[in-house]
FINUSE-391828 format. One record per residue: residue number from 1; residue in three letters; chain; x, y, z of N, C-alpha, C, O in turn. Coordinates in Angstrom, 3 decimals. Layout:
<atoms>
@pos:NUM, code:ALA, unit:A, nx:X, ny:Y, nz:Z, cax:X, cay:Y, caz:Z, cx:X, cy:Y, cz:Z, ox:X, oy:Y, oz:Z
...
</atoms>
This chain:
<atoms>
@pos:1, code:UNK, unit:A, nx:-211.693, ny:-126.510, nz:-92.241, cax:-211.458, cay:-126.053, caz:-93.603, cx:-209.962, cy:-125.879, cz:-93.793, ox:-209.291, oy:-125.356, oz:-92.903
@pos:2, code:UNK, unit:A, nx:-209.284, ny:-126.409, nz:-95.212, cax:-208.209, cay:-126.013, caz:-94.875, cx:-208.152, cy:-125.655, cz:-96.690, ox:-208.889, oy:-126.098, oz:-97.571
@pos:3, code:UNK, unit:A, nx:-206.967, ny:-124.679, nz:-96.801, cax:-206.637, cay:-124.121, caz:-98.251, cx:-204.980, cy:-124.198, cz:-98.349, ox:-204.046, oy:-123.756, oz:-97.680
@pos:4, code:UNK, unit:A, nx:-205.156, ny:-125.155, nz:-99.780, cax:-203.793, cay:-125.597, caz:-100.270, cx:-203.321, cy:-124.994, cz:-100.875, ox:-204.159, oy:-124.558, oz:-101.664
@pos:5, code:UNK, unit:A, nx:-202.221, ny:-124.535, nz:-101.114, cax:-201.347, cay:-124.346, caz:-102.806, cx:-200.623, cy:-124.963, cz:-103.327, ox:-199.594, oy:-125.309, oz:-102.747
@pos:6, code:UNK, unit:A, nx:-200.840, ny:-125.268, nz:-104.390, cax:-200.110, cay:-126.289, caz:-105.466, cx:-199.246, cy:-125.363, cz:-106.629, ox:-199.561, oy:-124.429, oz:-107.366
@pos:7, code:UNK, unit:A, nx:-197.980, ny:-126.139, nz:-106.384, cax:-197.735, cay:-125.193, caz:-107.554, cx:-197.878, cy:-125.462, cz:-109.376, ox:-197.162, oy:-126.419, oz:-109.671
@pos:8, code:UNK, unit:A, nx:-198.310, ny:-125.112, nz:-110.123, cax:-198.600, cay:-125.629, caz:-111.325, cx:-198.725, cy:-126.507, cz:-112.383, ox:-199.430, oy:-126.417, oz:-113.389
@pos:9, code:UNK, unit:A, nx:-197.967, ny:-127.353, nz:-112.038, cax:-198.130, cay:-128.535, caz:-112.573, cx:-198.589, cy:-129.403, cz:-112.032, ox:-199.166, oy:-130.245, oz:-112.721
@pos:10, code:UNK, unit:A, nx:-198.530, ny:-129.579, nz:-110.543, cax:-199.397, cay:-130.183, caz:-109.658, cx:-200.960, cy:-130.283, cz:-109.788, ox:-201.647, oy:-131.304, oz:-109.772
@pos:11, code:UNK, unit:A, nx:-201.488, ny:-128.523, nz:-109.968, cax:-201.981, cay:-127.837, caz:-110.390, cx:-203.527, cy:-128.257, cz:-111.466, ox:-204.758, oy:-128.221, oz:-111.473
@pos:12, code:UNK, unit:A, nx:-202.256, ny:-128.663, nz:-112.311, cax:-202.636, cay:-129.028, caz:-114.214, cx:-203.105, cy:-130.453, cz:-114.086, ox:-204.019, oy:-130.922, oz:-114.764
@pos:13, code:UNK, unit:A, nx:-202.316, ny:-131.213, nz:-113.032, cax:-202.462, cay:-132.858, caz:-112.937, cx:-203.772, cy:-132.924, cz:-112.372, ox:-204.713, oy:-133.636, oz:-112.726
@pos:14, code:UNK, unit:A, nx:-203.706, ny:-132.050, nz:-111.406, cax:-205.056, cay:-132.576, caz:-110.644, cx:-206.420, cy:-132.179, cz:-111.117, ox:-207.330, oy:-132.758, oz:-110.524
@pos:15, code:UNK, unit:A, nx:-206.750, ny:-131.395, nz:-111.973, cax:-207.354, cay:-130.696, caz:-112.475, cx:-207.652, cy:-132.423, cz:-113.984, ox:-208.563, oy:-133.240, oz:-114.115
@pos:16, code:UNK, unit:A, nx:-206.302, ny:-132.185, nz:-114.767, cax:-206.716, cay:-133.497, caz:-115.201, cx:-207.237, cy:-135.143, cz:-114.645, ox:-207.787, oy:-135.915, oz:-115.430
@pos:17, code:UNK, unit:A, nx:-207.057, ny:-135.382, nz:-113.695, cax:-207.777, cay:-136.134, caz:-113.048, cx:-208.898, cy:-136.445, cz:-112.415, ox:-209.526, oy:-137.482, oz:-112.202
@pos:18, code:UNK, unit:A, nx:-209.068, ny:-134.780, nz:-112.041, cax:-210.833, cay:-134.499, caz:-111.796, cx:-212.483, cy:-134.598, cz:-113.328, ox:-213.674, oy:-134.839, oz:-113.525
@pos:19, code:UNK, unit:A, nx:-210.957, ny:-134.112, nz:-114.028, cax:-212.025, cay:-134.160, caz:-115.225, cx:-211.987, cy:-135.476, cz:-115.957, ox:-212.855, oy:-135.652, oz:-116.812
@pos:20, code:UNK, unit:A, nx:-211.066, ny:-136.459, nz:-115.729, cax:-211.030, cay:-138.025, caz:-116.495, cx:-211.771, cy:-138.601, cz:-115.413, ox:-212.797, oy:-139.039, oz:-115.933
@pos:21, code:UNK, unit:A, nx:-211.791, ny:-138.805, nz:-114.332, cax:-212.985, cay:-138.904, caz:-113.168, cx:-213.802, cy:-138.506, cz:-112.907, ox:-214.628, oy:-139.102, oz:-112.215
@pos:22, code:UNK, unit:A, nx:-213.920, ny:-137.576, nz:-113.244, cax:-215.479, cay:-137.117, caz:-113.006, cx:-215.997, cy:-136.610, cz:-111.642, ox:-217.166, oy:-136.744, oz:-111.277
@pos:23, code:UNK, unit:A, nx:-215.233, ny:-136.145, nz:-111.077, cax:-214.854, cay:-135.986, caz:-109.406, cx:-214.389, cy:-134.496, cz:-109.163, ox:-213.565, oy:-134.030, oz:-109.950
@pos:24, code:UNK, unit:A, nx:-214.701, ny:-133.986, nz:-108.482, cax:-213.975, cay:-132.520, caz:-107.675, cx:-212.649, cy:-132.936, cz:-107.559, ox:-212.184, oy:-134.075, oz:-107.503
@pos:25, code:UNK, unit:A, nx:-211.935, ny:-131.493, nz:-107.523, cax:-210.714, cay:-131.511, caz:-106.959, cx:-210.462, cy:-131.888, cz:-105.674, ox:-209.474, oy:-132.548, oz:-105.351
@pos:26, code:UNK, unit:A, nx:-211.623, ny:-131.356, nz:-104.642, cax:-211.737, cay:-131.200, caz:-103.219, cx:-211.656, cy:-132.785, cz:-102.604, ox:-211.306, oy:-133.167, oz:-101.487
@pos:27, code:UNK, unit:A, nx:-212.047, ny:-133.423, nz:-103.593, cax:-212.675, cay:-134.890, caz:-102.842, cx:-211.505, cy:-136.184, cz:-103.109, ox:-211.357, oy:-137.271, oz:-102.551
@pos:28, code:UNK, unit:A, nx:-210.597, ny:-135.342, nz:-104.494, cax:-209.912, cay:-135.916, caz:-104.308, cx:-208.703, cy:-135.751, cz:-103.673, ox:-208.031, oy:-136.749, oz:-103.409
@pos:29, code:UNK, unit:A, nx:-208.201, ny:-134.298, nz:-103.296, cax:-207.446, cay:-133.821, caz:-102.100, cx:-207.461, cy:-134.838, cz:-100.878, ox:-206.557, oy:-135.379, oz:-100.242
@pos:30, code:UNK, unit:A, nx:-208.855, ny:-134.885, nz:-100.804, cax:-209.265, cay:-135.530, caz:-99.471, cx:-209.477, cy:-136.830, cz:-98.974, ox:-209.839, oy:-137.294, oz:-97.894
@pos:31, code:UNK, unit:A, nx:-209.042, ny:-137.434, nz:-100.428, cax:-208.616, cay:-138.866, caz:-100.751, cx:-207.664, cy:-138.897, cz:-100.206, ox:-207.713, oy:-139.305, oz:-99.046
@pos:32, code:UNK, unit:A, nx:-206.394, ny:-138.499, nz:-100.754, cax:-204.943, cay:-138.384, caz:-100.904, cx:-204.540, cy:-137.781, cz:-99.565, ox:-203.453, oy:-137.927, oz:-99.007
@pos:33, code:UNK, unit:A, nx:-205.521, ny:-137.123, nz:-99.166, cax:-204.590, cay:-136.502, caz:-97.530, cx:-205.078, cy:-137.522, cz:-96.365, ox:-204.272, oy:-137.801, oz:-95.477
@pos:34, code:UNK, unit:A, nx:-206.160, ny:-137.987, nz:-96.351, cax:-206.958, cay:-139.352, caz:-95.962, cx:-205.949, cy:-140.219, cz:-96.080, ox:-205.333, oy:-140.351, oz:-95.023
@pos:35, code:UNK, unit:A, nx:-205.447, ny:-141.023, nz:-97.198, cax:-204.525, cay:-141.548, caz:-97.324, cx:-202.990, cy:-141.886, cz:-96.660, ox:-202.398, oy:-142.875, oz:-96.227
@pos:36, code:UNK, unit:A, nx:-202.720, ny:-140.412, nz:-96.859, cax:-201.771, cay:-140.121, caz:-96.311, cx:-201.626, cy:-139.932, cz:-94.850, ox:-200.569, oy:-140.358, oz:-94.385
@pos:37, code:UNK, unit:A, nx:-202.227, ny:-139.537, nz:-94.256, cax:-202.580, cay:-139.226, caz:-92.608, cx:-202.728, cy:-140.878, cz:-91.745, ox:-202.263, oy:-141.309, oz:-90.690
@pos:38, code:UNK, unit:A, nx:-203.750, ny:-141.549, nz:-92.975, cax:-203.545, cay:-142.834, caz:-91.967, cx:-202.814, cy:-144.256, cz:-92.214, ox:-202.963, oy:-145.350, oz:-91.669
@pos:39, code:UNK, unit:A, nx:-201.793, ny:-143.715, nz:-93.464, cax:-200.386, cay:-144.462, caz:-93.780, cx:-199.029, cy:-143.994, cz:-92.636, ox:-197.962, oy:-144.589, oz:-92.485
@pos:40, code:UNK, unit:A, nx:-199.500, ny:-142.769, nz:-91.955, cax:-198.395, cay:-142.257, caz:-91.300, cx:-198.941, cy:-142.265, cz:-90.050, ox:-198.297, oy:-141.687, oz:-89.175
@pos:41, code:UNK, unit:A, nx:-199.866, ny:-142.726, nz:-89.787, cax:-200.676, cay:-143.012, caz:-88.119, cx:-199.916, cy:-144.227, cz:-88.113, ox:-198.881, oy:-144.331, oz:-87.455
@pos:42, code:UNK, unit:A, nx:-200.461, ny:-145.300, nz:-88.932, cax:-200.109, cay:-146.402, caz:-89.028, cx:-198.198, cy:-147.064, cz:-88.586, ox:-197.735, oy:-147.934, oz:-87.849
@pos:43, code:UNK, unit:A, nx:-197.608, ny:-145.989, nz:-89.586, cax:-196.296, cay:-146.061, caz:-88.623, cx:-195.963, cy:-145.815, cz:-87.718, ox:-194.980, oy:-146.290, oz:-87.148
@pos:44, code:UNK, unit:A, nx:-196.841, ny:-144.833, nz:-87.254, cax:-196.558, cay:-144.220, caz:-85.688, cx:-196.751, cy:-145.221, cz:-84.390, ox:-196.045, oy:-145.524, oz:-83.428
@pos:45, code:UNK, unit:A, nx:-197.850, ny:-145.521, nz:-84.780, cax:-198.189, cay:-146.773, caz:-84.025, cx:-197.215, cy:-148.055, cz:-84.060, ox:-196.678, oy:-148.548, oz:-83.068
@pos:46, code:UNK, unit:A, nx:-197.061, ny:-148.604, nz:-85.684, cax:-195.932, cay:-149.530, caz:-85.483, cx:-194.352, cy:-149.611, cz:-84.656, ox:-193.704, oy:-150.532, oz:-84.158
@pos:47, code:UNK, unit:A, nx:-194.098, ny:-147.829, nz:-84.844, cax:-193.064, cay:-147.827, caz:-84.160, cx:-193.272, cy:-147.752, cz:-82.495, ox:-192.962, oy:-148.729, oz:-81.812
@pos:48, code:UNK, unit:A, nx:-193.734, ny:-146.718, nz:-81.975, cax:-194.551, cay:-147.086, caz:-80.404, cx:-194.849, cy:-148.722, cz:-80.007, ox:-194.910, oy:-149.059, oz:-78.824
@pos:49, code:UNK, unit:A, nx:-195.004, ny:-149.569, nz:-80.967, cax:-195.328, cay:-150.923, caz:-80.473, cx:-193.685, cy:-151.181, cz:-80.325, ox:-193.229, oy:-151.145, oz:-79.183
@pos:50, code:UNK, unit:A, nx:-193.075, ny:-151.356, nz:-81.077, cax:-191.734, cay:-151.485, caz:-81.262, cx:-191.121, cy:-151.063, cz:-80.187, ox:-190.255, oy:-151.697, oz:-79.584
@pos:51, code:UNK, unit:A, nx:-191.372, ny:-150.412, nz:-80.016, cax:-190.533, cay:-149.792, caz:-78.397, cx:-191.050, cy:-150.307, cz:-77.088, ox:-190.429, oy:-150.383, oz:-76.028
@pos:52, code:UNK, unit:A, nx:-192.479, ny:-150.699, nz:-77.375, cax:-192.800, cay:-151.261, caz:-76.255, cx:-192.050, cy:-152.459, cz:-76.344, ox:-191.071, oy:-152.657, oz:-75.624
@pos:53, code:UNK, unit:A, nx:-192.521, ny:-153.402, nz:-77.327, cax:-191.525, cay:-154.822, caz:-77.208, cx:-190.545, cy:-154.636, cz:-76.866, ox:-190.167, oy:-155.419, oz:-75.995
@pos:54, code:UNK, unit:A, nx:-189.577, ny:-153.576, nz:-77.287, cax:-188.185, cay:-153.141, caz:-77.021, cx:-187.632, cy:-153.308, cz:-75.618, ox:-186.772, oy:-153.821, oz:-74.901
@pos:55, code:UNK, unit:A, nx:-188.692, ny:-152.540, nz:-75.708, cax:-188.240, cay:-151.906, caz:-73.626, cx:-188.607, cy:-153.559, cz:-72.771, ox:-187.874, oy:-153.809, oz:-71.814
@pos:56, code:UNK, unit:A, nx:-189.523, ny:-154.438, nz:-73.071, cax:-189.683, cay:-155.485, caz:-72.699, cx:-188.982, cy:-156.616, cz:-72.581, ox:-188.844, oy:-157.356, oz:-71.607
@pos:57, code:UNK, unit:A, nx:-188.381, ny:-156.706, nz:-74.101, cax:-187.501, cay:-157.743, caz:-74.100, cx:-186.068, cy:-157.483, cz:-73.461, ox:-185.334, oy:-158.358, oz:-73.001
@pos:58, code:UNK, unit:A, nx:-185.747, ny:-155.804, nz:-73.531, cax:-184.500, cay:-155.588, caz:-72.711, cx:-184.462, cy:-156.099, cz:-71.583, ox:-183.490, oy:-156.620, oz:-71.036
@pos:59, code:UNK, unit:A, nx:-185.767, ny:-155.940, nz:-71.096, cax:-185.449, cay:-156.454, caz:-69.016, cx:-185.717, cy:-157.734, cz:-69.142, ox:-185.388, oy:-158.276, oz:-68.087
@pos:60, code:UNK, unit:A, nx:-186.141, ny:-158.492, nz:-69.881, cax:-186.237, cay:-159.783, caz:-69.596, cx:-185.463, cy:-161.070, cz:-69.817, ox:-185.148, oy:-161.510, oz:-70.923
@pos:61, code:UNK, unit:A, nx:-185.225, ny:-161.559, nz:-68.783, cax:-183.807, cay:-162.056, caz:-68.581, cx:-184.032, cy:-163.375, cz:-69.272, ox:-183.191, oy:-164.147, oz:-68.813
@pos:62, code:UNK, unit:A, nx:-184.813, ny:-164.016, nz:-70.206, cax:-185.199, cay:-165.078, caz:-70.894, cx:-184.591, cy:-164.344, cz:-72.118, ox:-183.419, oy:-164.427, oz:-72.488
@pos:63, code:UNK, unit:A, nx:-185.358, ny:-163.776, nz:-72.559, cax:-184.694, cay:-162.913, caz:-73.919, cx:-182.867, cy:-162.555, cz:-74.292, ox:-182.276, oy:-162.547, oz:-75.372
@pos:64, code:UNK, unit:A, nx:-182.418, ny:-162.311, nz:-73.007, cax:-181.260, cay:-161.484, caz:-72.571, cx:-180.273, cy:-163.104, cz:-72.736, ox:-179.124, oy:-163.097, oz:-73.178
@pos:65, code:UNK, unit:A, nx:-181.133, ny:-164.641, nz:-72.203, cax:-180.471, cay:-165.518, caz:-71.997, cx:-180.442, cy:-165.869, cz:-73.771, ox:-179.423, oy:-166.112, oz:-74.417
@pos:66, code:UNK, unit:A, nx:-181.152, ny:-165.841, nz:-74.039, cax:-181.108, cay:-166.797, caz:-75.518, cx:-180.256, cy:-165.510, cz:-76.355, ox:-179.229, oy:-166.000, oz:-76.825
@pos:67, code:UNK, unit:A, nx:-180.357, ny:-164.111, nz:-76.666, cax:-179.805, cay:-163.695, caz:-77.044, cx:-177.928, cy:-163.854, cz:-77.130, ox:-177.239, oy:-163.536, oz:-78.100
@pos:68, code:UNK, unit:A, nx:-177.408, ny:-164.466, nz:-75.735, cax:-176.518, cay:-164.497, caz:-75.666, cx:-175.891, cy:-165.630, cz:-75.772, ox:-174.678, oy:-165.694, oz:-75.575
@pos:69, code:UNK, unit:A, nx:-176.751, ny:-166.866, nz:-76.154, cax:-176.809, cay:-167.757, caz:-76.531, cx:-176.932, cy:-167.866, cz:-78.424, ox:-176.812, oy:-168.975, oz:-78.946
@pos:70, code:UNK, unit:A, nx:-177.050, ny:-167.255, nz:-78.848, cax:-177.337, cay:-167.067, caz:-80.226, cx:-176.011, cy:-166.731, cz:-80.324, ox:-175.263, oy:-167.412, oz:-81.025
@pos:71, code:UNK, unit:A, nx:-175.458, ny:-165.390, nz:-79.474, cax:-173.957, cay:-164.906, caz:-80.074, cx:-173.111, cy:-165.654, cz:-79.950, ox:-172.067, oy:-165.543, oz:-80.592
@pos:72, code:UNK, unit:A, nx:-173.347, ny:-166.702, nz:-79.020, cax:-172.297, cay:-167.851, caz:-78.452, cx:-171.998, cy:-168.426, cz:-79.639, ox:-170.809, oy:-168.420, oz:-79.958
@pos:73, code:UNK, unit:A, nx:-172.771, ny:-168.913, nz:-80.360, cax:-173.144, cay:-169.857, caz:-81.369, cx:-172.499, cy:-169.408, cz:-82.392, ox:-171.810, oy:-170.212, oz:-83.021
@pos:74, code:UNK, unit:A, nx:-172.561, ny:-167.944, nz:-82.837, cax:-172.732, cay:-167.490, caz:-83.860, cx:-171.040, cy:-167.318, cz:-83.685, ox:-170.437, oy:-167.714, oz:-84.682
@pos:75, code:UNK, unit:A, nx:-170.099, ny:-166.749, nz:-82.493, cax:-168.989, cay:-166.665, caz:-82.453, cx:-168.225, cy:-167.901, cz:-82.796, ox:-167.268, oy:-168.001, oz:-83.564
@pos:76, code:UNK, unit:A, nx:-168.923, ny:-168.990, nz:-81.964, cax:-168.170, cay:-170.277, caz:-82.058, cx:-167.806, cy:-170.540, cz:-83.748, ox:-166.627, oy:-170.562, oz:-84.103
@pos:77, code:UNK, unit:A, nx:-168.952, ny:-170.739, nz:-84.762, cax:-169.176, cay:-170.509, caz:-86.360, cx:-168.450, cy:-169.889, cz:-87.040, ox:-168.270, oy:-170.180, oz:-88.223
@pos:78, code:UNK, unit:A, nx:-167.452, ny:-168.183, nz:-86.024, cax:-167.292, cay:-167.637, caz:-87.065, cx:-165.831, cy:-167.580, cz:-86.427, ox:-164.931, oy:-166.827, oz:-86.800
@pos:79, code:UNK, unit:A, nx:-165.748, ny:-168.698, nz:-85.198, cax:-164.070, cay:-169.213, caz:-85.186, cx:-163.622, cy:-169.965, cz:-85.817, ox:-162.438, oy:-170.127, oz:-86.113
@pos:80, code:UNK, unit:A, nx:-164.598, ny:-170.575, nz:-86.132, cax:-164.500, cay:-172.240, caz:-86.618, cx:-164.084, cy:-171.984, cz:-87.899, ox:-163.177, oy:-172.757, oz:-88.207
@pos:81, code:UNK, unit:A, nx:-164.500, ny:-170.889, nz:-89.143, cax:-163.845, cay:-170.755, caz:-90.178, cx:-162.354, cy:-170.515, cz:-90.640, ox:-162.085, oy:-170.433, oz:-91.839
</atoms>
């Protein structure tokens, strides 16, 4: 169980939305925190993957080769101007 406070205009909105819907306040709280909880799981996870690749491609000396191969390239390009 959990108990919110909104402050008043928040309040007024949600209250109008329950009644143009036809819906509890409660359910739609529980939309919106639903929502919200697994829009921000969702990054959590994206970033944790991210770090795994991270940490992966750092040690790997294929990655490490072409990377420095890209800057090669990219220096040579931006002598050449």
């Amino acid at each position: 169980m959990l108990g919110v406070r909104l402050d008043a205009e928040t309040e007024l909105a949600l209250d109008a939305i329950a009644r143009r819907t036809r819906r509890p306040k409660s359910q739609i709280a529980r939309e919106a925190i639903r929502s919200y909880v697994l829009r921000n799981d969702v990054e959590a996870r994206a970033r944790a993957e991210w770090r795994t690749i991270s940490d992966a491609e750092r040690d790997n000396p294929e990655i490490e080769a072409l990377l420095g191969s890209a800057f090669r390239d990219l220096s040579d390009d931006l002598a050449a101007r």
